[in-house]
Structures are given as C-alpha cells and as structure tokens.
N, C-alpha and C positions, 0 to 999 in steps of 0.2 A: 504494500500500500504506500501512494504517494502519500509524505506530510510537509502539511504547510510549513514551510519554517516562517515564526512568526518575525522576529525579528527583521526579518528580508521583507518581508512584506508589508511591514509599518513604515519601513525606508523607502518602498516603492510608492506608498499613499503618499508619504510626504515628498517624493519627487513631482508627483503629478499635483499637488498641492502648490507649493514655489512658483510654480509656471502660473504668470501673471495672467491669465487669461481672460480680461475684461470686454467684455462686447460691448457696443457704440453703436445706440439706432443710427447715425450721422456716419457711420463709415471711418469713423476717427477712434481704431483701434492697431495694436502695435501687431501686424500680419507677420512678424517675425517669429514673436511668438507661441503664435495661432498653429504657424506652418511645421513649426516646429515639435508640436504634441505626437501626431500620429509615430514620429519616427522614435520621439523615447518611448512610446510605449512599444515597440518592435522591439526594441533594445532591451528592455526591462521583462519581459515576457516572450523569449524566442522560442521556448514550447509552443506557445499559443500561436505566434505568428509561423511557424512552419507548417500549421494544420490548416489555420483560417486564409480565406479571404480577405484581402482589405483592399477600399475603397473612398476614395474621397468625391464627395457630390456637394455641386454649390462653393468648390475649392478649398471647403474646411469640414465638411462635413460628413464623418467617419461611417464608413459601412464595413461590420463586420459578418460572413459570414462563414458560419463552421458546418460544412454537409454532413449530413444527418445519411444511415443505412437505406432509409426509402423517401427517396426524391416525390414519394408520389400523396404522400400526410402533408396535408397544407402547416407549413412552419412557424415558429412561435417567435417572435420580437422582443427582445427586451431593449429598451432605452434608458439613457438620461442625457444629460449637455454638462460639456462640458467647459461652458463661458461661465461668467461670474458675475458679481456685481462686485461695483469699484468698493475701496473706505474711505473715503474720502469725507472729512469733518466727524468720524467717526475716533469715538476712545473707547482703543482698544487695550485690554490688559497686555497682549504680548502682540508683535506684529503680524496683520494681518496674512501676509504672505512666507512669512518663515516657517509654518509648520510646526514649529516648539510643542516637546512633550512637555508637561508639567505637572505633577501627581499623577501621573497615568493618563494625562488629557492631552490630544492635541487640539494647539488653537490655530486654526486657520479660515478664513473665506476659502468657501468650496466645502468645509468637510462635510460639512450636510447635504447642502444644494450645489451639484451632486457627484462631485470627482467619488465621493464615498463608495455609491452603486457601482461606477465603471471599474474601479482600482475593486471592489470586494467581489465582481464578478467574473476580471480576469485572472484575482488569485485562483477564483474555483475552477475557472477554465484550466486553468495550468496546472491544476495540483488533478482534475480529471486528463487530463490527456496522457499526464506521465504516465497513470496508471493502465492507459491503452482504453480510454473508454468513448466511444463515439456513439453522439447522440441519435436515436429513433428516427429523429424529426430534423430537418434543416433547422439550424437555428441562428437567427439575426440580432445584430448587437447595432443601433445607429443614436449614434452623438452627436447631437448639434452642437453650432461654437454660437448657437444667437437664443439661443429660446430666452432670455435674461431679458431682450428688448424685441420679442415679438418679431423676431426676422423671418427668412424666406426659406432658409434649409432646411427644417422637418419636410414643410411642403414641397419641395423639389424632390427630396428623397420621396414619400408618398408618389409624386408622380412616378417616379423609377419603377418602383415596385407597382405601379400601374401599368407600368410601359411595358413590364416585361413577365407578366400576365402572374404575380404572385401577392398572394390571397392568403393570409395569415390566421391562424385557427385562432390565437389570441396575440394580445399585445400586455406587456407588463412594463409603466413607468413610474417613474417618483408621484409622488403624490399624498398619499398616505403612509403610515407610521406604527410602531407601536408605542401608544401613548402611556405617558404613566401616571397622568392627572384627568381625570373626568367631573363632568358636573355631576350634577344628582344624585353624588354618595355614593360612587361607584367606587370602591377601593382596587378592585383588579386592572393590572395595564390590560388595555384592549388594541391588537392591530388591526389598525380603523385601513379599509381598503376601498379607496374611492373607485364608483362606478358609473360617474361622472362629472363635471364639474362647470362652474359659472362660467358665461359668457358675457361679456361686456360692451356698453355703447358708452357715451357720451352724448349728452341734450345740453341742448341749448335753449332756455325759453328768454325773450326777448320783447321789452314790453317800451309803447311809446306814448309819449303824454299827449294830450288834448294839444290840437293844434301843431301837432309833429303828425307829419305822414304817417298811417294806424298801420301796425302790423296786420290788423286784422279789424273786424268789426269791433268798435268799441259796446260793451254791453251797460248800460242805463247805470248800472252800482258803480259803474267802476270808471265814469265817463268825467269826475269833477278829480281822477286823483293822478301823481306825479307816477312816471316811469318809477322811481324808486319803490312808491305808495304799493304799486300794481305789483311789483316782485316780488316783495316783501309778502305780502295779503295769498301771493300765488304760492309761496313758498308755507307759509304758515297752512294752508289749506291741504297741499300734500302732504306734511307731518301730522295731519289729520286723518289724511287718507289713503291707508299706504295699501302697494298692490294686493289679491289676492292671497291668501292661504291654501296650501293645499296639503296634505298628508297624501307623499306621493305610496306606492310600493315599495321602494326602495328605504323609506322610512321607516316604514314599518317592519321591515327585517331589518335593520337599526333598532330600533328600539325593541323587538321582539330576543334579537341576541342578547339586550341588555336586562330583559326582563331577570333573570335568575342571580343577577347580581346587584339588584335596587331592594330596598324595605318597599316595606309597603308603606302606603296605598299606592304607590309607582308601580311593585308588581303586579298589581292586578290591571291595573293600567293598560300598563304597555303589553301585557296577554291578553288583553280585548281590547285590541282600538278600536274596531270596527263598529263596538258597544258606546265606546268614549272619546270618538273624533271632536267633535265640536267642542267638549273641555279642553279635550288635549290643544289643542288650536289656541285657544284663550290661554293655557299656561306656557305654550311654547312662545306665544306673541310677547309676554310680559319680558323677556331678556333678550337683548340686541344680538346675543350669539346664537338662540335655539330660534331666531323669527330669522335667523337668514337661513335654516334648514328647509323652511317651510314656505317661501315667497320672494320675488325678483327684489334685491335691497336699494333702494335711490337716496347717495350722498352727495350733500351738495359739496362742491368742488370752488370756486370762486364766485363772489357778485361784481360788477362791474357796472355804475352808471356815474358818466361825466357831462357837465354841462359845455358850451361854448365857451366859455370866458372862466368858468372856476367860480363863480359869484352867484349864476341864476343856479333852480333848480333842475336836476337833467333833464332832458326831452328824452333822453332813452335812456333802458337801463337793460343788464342780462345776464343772466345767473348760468351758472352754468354746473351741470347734475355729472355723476358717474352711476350707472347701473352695473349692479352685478347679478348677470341674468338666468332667474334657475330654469333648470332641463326644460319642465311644463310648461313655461310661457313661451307665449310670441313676440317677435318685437312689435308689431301691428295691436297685440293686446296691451302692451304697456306703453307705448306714446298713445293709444289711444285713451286709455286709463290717465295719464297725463295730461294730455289736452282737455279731456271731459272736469279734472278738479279743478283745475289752474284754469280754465274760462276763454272763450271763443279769441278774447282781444289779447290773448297772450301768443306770441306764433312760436313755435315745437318745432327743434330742428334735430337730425339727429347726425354725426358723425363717428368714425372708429369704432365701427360697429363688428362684434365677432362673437356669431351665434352659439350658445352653449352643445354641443356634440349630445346626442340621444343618450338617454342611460341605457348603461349593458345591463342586462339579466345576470341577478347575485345567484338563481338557481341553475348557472350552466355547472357542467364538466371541469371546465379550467375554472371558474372562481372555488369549486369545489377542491380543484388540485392547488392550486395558491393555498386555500384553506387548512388541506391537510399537511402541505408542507411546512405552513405555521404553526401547527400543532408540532409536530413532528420536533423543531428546534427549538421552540419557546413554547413547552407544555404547559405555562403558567398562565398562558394569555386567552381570552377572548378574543374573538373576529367577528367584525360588525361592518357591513355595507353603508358608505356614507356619499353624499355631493361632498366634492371636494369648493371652497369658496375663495378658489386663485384660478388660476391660469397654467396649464403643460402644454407642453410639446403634442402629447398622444391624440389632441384634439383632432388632428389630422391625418390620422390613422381611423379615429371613428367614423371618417370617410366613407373609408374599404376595407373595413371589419369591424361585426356586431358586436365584437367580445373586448372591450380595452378598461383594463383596470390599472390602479395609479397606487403603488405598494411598494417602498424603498424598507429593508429590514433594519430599521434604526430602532432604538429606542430613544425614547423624548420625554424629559418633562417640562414642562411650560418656560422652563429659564432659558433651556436650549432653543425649543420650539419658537422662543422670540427672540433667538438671537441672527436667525435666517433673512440676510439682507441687513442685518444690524450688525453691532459691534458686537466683539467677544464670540462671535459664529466658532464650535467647537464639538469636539468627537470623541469620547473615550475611549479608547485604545483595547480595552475587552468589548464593548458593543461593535467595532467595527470588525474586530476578529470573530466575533459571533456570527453580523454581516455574511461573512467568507462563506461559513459550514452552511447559513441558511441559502446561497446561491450553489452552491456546491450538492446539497439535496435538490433545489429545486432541478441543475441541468441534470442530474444522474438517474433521474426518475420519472422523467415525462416519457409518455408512451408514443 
C-alpha cells in the first residue's frame, strides 16, 4: 500500500499556497504567475502527471483528465479555482501569502477557497496511482484561474466538454463544508452539501421629481414629493415587502436530516413540515440567515441623488439593490414583485444578471455516494442538502448535467468560515490531511 507521507504533502499545499495567484475582473493580473501553476504542479506530482491528461482552456484554465477502465460510464468532474482574492487593507496575523504553520495551522489566502481541494485531491491521486489503481469511470479534475471575479473559463471549459460530446454523470465542487457550528441547538458538525445555489442581478430603481422628465407615470400620492422623498418611501415599502416564501424540497430534507438532532418542539417540527409549513415560514422569516433559505434576498447597495448646483433639492434620485436569487424564482417574478411595491412612477432596471442553476435531486445515486463517503471518513457527522447563498464555478456545468453538488471536505467553524475572502483565511494541518483520505475514498470507490 501506497502512504501518504504527510510531511511532503503539507510542503506541496504550501507550494501551491505562495503562488500569488490573484485574479482581476480588469485583466490587471500578474500572467506570470498564473502561467506558471500548471507546470509546478507537474513537478510536485509526477505520478499523477505520467497517468493524467492535462490541459489548458481559456490559456489558464486547467483540465485534468485520468481515463477510467470503460470509456463508455459517463465521467464524474470534480472542480475548484485556483485564483484568489487579493489582502489588500486587510490585518493579517501572519502573511497572507507565506503559508506559515503555527500551532498546527497554516495561514494563508487560498487554504480554504480553494488551493485546499486541488492540492488534497492530487495527494489522493498520487498516493492511488502508486498503488496501481485506475479508476471505473473517466474522471475530470478542471480549475479555473477566474471564478474569484466571475470570469469566462469555467464556461469555455463547459463548452469543451460540449464540443466534444461528454456528459458527466455528476459534478463535485467547493461549496459546502462540514460545519461545526449550527443554529437551532444543533451540537453535531453536519456536512452541509449544496444542491444548488443563488443567482444574482443588480436593480436599479430611479425616481424623478415633479417637473423633471417622469420616469414613468407619476401616481397622485407620490406627485407633491422630491426624487429623494420617492426613494426613500420606495425603499421603506420593500423592507415591508419582501419576496415570497417558499419551503422548497430541498429544505425539507435539510431540515428532515436535522430532525434527530434538535429538542423539541423543533423535532417534531421538522418530521412534519408538511403539517407545519406556514409556522415554519413565520419562524424561519424572523432571522436574516434562515429567511435567505426560504426567499430571493434584496440589499440595498448604494442611494444616489444630486441636485444641479449642490443647493436645490434633487430632480433625481436612485438607489441601487443586489438580489440574491433563490432556485424557485424568476427574475420576471421578482422585478415584477418590485415594481408592483415601489409604484408605477418608480422605473426598475435590471443589470449583471446570473440566473441561479436548477436544484439537483438530494435523492440521486451520486448524492447518495458523496453521502456514504462522508460517513465512511467523518462517522461523527451529519449530511444535510442545502442552497448554497454565494456564487461557484459548477453553475455552469448545471448547464449539461442534472447532478452538481458543491462539497469541499473541510471542516469549519464560524471563525474560519468568516475568515474566507477576509483576513487570517487558515487550514489546520490535520483537517486538511483528513481532506486527503476523504478524496482518496471518494476516487477509489466510485463504480
């Protein structure tokens, strides 16, 4: 039996750690860099790279694949990106880029989001190959250098694998965790396994005063008040009115996995929502965290009204919203839900619009196999299907595959979980060696 030597392989995280790899929606990033990732990891993992394929799409954007015994089992994807977000005005304990162990921690940007997954899954690759073992199934490994700023390589890759007629039985990327802090008196970590996640627009509503060109028809209440008057009056009216509620399916085996691990009157609860939707609704509405499980979230993002001269009051004013859009709605449902609270004389614009991907089925085969493989390394945990309320890469794989779930084997608690895109971003050095063995079960055992 191949064994990991861990040592070598804490050195290899922190290699791929140091490599500054910050992405720039603006194209103002160091391609030096960038260019330079796929070839250390050649270098770092020539097991691996003797057996795999590799590939770059989009000129940065890593395709690996390792041929599986029958070419003819549609193949299974696993992802993450390996861009970053900058630190920039951020204080950090240790530097952000150095990689430093300290009590068994290392601290860097990236070890979470998500150098973590690609470095914990080429350990498994390499430590499965020595051993002579080749996977059932084709299996794809692809890494963007842009998912951090919403760039174009996931989708280019997606079109590849359109182009060249391959149809993925599931996709596996970051997303989810195993948590070790839950609401509602849940003392057991659960790994929480997104089955899909929010999409997001930007609105703009924009309102003009009496005697300024009307956006729109002025209505009789609102015909004596200033642009400022009318946004303000609009804005207050939606924090009155906020989208729909829904208790999707996907919820409910959420909260059904949680049942055996809440007091009551939560377990009885959440073993009959079907009995106690419309409570459940009103208790989940009451906290800003469980009302974004259940309904499209609208924050306001900036107001903006200026006079001509700085002295009068503005002829126009305009605020401007962020949605984060869950699975159920349409964008058609929510600006029109918008426009109906905020008032005809208000005009509703929407831009950066990016529809949230369909929820996969928590009852398939492969969430069942993710499942058991979670049992299997972390017996102590729970697994609970959830909407993820950020943004991945895999959105675009839900394209041209029913099945894409969003499950990085970390564990987290709330200190770490906010340190993601913030300062002090860090890795315990046993969870990510744990990491290893959970991708090391997952490729050694899919059929």
């Amino acid at each position: 039996m191949a064994e990991i030597n861990n040592e070598r392989a804490v050195e290899r995280f922190q290699a791929m750690l140091r490599k500054r790899t910050v992405s720039d929606k603006d194209g103002n990033f160091d391609r030096e860099v960038f260019a330079s990732y796929l070839p250390m990891l050649k270098e770092m993992y020539p097991t691996v790279f003797e057996v795999v394929e590799s590939q770059l799409i989009n000129e940065f954007g890593i395709v690996l694949k390792w041929k599986g015994k029958n070419s003819a089992l549609n193949p299974v994807v696993l992802m993450s990106h390996y861009d970053v977000v900058g630190d920039e005005g951020q204080d950090w304990k240790h530097p952000a880029f150095e990689a430093e162990i300290h009590d068994g921690v290392i601290w860097a940007r990236g070890s979470i989001d998500t150098k973590g997954l690609l470095a914990a899954t080429l350990e498994a690759m390499e430590k499965l190959i020595a051993e002579g073992h080749t996977p059932n199934r084709d299996i794809y490994y692809c890494s963007s250098n842009c998912e951090e700023v919403a760039g174009d390589t996931m989708p280019k890759i997606v079109d590849w694998f359109v182009e060249n007629n391959i149809k993925p039985w599931f996709v596996l990327d970051e997303g989810g965790a195993i948590m070790e802090d839950l609401p509602m008196g849940i003392k057991t970590p659960f790994a929480m396994v997104a089955v899909s996640e929010k999409g997001w627009a930007t609105v703009k509503l924009k309102a003009t005063a009496q005697g300024a060109a009307p956006a729109a028809k002025a209505t009789k209440a609102n015909s004596k008040l200033s642009a400022p008057q009318k946004i303000v009056k609009a804005l207050a009216a939606l924090e009155k009115s906020p989208t729909k509620s829904t208790i999707t399916g996907q919820l409910e085996g959420m909260l059904g996995s949680f049942a055996s691990y809440v007091d009551e009157p939560l377990r009885t609860v959440f073993k009959n929502i079907n009995l106690v939707k419309p409570v459940l609704k009103k208790v989940l509405e009451t906290n800003a965290d469980t009302a974004a499980m259940i309904r499209t979230m609208i924050t306001l993002v900036d107001i903006d009204a200026k006079s001509d001269n700085g002295k009068r009051i503005a002829t126009e004013a305009t605020a401007t919203l962020r949605l984060r859009i869950a699975p159920q709605d349409s964008l058609d449902y929510i600006v029109g839900h918008i426009q109906k609270v905020v008032g005809e004389d208000i005009e509703v614009t929407t831009e950066d619009v990016s529809l949230p991907p369909r929820i996969s089925d928590h009852n398939t085969e492969s969430f069942k196999y993710i499942e058991s493989t979670i049992k299997k390394v972390y017996p102590h945990v729970g697994v609970a299907p959830f909407v993820l309320n950020a943004f991945t890469d895999s959105r675009f794989f839900a394209k041209i595959c029913p099945e894409v779930y969003r499950f990085g084997a970390f564990s987290l608690d709330n200190e770490r979980f906010d340190s993601v895109h913030n300062a002090n971003e860090r890795m315990p050095v046993k969870d990510y060696l744990k990491a290893i063995d959970f991708y090391a079960e997952f490729l050694k055992n899919l059929k």
